[in-house]
C-alpha positions in Angstrom: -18.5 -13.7 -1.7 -15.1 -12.9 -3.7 -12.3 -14.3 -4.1 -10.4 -14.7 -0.9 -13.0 -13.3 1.3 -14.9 -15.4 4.7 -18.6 -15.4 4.7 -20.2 -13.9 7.9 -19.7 -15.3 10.7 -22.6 -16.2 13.0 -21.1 -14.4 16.1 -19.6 -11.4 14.7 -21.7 -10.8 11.4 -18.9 -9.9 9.5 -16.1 -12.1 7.3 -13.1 -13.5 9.9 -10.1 -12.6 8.6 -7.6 -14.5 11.4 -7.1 -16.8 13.9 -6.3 -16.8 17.6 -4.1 -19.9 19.1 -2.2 -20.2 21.8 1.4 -20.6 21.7 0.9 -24.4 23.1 -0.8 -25.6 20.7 0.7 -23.6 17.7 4.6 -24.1 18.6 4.6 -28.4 18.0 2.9 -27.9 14.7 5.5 -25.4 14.0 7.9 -28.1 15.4 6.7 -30.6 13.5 6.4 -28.8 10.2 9.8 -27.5 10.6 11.3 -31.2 11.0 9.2 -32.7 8.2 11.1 -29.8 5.7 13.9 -30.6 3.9 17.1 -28.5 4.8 16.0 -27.3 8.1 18.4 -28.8 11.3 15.9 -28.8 14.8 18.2 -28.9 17.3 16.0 -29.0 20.7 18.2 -27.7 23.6 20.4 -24.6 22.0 19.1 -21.0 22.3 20.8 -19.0 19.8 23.2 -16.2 21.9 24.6 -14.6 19.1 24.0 -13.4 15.6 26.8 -14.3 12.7 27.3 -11.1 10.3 29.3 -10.7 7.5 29.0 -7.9 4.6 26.0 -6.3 6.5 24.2 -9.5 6.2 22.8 -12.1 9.1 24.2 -15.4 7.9 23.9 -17.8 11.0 24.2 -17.8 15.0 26.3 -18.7 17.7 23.9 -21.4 19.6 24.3 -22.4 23.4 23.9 -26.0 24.1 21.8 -27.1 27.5 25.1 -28.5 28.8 26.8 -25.1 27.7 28.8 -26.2 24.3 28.8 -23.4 22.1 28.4 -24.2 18.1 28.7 -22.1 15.2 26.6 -22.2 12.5 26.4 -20.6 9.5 22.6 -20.4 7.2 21.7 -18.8 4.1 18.5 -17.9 5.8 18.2 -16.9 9.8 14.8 -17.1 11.4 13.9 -15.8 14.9 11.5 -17.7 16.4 11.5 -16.9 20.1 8.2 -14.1 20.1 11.4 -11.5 21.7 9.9 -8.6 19.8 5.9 -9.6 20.7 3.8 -8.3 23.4 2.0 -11.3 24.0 3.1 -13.8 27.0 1.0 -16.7 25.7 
């Protein structure tokens, strides 16, 4: 076995290289992980509606409130986290 490789698995006889988990059990310990990092707002309730560019660059959103107030806000570093662009529905 080298370095970074599985063993054999019993099942498949061959080294696992991945896992499979289901978004409900995988998006709290995102959540969770997320709020436990320093510099990162959670703010439960806003979708993100709009992108913020400026010099050819993503530098924040325009977020949507449950109770419709729209909020600017700027980031140094923009992450998409709503599985838009993925063909699973789990």
């Amino acid at each position: 076995m080298g370095l970074g490789r599985s063993p054999p698995t019993p099942l498949i006889g061959r080294p696992a290289y991945g896992y499979g988990i289901r978004r409900q059990m995988l998006d709290p310990i995102v959540r969770r992980t997320a709020v436990a990092t320093s510099g990162v707002d959670f703010m439960p309730g806003f979708s993100a509606r709009e992108l913020l560019i400026n010099d050819d660059r993503i530098n924040g959103v325009l977020a949507e409130g449950s109770d419709g107030l729209q909020r600017t806000m700027e980031a140094g570093f923009v992450v998409g986290a709503d599985a838009a662009n993925h063909g699973s529905q789990n």
